[in-house]
N, C-alpha and C positions, 0 to 999 in steps of 0.2 A: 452573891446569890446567882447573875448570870453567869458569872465564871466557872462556877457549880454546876448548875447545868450545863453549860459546855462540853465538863468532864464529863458528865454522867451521863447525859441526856443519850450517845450511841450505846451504852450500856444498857440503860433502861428501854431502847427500843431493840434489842437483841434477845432482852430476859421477855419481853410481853412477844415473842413473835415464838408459835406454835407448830411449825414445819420442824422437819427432823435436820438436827444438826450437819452440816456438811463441811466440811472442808479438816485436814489438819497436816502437820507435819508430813504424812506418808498420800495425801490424795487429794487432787487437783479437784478445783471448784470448775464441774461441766458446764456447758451454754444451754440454754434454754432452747425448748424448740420456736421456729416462729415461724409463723400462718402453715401449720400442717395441712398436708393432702392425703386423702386418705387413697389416691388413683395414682400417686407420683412413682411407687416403684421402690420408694425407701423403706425402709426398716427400722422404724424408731421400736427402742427398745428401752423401757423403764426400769432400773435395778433398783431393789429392796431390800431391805434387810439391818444386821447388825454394823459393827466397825468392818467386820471380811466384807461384806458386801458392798462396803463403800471404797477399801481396796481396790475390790475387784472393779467397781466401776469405772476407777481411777485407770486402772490397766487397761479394762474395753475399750476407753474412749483412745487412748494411746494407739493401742493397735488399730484402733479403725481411722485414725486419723488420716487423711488426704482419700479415704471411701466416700463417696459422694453417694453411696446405697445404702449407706447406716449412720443415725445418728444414736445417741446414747445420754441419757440422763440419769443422775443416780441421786437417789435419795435415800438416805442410811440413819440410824440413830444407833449412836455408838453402845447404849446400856438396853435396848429393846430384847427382849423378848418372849419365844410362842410364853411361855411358862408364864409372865408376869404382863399382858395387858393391862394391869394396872398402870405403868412404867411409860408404857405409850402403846398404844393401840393400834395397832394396823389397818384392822378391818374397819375402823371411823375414819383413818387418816387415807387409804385407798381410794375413795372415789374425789375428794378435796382435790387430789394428787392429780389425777387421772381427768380433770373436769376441763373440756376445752384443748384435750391435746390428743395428737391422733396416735395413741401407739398403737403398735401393731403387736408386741407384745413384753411379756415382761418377766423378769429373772428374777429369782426369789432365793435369796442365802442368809438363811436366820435359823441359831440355835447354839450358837457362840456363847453365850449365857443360860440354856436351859438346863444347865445342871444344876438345880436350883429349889426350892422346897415352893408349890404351887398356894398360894392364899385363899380361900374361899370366903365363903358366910359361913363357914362348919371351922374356920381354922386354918392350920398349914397341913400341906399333905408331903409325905417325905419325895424326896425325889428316890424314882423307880420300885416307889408301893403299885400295890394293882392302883387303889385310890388314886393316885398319881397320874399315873398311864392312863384312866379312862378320862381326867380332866383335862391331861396335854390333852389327845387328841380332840377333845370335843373343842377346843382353843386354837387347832390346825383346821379342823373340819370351818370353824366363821371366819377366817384367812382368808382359808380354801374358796369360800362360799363370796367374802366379798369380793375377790379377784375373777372367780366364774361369769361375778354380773356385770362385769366390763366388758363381755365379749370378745378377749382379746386372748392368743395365745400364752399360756401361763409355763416357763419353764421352771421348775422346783428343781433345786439343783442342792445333794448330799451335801454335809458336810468333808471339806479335803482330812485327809490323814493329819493326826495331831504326834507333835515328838513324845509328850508325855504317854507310857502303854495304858493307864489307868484311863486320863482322861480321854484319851483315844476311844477305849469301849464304851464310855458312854458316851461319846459323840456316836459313834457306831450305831447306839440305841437311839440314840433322838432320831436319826438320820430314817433310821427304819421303821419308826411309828411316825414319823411326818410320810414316809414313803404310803403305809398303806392308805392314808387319809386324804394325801391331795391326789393320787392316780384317779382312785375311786368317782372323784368330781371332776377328774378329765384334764386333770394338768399332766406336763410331759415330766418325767423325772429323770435327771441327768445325774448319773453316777461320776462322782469327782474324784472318788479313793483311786482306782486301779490307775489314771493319767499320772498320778500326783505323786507316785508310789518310786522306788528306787526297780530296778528290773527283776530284784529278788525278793520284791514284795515288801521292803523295809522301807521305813519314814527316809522321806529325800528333803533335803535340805541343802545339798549341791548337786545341781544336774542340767541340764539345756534350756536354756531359756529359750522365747519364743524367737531369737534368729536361730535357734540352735546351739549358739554358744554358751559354756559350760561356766554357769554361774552360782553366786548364794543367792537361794531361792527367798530361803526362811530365816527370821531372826533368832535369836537363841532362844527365846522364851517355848519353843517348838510349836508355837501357834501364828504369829504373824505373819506377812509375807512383806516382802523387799519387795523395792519399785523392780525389778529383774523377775521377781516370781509372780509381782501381781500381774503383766503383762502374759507370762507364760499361760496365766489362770483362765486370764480374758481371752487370749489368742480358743484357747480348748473352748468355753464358751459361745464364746461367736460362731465359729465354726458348726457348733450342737445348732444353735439357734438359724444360724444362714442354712443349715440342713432339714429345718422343719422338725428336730428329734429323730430324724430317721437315722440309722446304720450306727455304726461304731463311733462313741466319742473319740476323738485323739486323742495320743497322746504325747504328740509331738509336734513341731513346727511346722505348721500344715498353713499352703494359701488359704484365707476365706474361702470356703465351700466345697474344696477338695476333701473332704471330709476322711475318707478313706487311701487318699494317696501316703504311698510310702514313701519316709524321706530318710535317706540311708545313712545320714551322720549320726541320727539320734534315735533310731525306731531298734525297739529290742524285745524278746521274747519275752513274755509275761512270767515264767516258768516261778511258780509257786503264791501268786499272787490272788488275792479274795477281792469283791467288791464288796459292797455295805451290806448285803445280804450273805456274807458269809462264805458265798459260792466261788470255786477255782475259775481263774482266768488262765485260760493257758494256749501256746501259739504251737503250732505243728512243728518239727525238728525240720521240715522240708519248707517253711514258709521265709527262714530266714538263715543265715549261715553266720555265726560270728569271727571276726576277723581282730588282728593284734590291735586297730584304731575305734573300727568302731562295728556296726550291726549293719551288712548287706543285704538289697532282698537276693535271694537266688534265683535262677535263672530257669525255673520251671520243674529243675531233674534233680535239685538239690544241691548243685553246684554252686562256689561263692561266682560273683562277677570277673569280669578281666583283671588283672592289676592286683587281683592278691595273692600274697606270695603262699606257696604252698607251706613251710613253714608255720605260719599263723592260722592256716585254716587245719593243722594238725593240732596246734595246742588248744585252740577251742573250739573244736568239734568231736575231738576224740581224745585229748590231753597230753597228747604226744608232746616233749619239750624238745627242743633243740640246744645240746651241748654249750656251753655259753664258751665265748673267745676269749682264748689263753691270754692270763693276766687280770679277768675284771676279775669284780669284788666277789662275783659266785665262781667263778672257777676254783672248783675244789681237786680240780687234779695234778694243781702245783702242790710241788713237796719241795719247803724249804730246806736247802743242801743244810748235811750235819756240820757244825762250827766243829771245828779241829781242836 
């Protein structure tokens, strides 16, 4: 019998404990805060949400490591959510969370699972009936409402671009009925598609990480993100949030709070790109000059930088190629002599 309990007894104090799941394979168990100030100058920030959101937290903490001006705590439940408060609750579990800790504010990525049929007292409602859509939102609206009474910065943050086109759209919808619902209560909402997106507006799942180096972002499932993209996610976040929501998310490897500097390895024109509302993102032909490596800013007059070769700023600015050298595998202007 005590050898029994032995075995079982951290099992049974795991299954009776109420807080949302943390830790797994893909994301690092954060540090707790301890004796917060709320005059110190730091920037504690609570992440919320589904499995992405515990990702991402996993990422934030990563990149803000050795920042003595942010600390980061994540708290996620990998089966949550808006759709199913029955599953676990948010708006009960937020102030538990929140009691005795000074954040300053806090990141909200949940919707990973509301594609999903809503349960009422009347029944199930389908997912994206009108029925539906007025129940999400009044489900976003007591989120919204418990996170407003914390006093504290709220950033609501879309869902990223999914690989599936299907599931994509309706991530697109959830994104944009959570949008009209938590602005309305005064939360900041941070558009995640157009960062996350490949530069011709297609699902990216190979591209710059947050040193910039050109990584797998995403797992195949077209939903997940790798420890390389969850970082990339956090790096965009932090940035939104050390800027208070103001200006342009990134969407590249940018220091904390340079929010707007361009960074020439990996920064590239938007040219056909929508955010979650639908609407084109697009960068001026004079704001950037593309080059044979990578995307330079130009020099005010539309010119690329020093160092690139005119050759390259012909083939991708105006499409001009350059003859390729006698012998490769495109030189089409060898003619094999006739055999005798």
């Amino acid at each position: 019998m005590v050898m029994l309990f032995m075995v079982l007894g951290p099992w049974l104090a795991l299954a009776q404990d109420t807080t949302p799941f943390i830790g797994s394979q893909a994301v690092e168990q954060p540090s707790e805060l301890i004796s917060p100030s709320l005059n110190d100058g730091v920037e504690r920030i609570l992440v919320i949400g589904d499995s992405m959101a515990g990702g991402l937290g996993a990422g934030m903490t990563r990149v803000a490591a050795g920042d003595a001006t942010v600390e980061i705590v994540s708290r996620f439940n990998e089966s949550s959510a808006i759709a199913r408060p029955d599953v676990y609750d948010w708006s009960a579990a937020i102030p538990k969370i929140m009691d005795g800790k000074a954040f300053t504010s806090v990141v909200v990525l949940i919707g990973l699972n509301d594609r999903q049929d809503i349960r009422d007292d009347a029944g199930r409602l389908t997912f994206n009936t009108p029925e539906w859509v007025k129940a999400y939102q009044a489900n976003v609206d007591v989120l919204a409402d418990a996170l407003k009474a914390q006093n504290v910065k709220v950033f609501w943050l879309s869902q990223p671009p999914m690989g599936d086109a299907a599931y994509d759209t309706d991530m697109k919808l959830v994104s944009a009925l959570q949008k009209d619902r938590v602005v309305a209560k005064g939360a900041i909402y941070v558009d995640m598609r157009v960062p996350l997106l490949n530069n011709d507006g297609t699902y990216m799942d190979f591209g710059p990480d947050d040193t910039g180096e050109m990584k797998k972002l995403r797992q195949r499932d077209g939903v997940t993100f790798l420890k390389q993209g969850n970082n990339k996610f956090g790096q965009i976040v932090l940035a939104a949030v050390k800027a208070g929501g103001q200006g342009q998310v990134p969407s590249v490897a940018t220091p904390l709070g340079e929010v707007n500097t361009p960074v020439a390895q990996v920064t590239s024109p938007m040219f056909g790109q929508v955010d979650s509302d639908g609407k084109d993102v697009l960068h001026a032909s004079s704001d950037v000059v593309m080059t044979a490596s990578a995307v330079v800013p130009a020099d005010g007059q539309g010119a690329p930088l020093k160092g690139i070769s005119e050759a390259a700023t012909k083939l991708f600015s105006t499409g001009e190629s350059q003859p390729a050298p006698p012998g490769r595998f495109d030189d089409f202007s060898f003619v094999a002599p006739v055999q005798p």
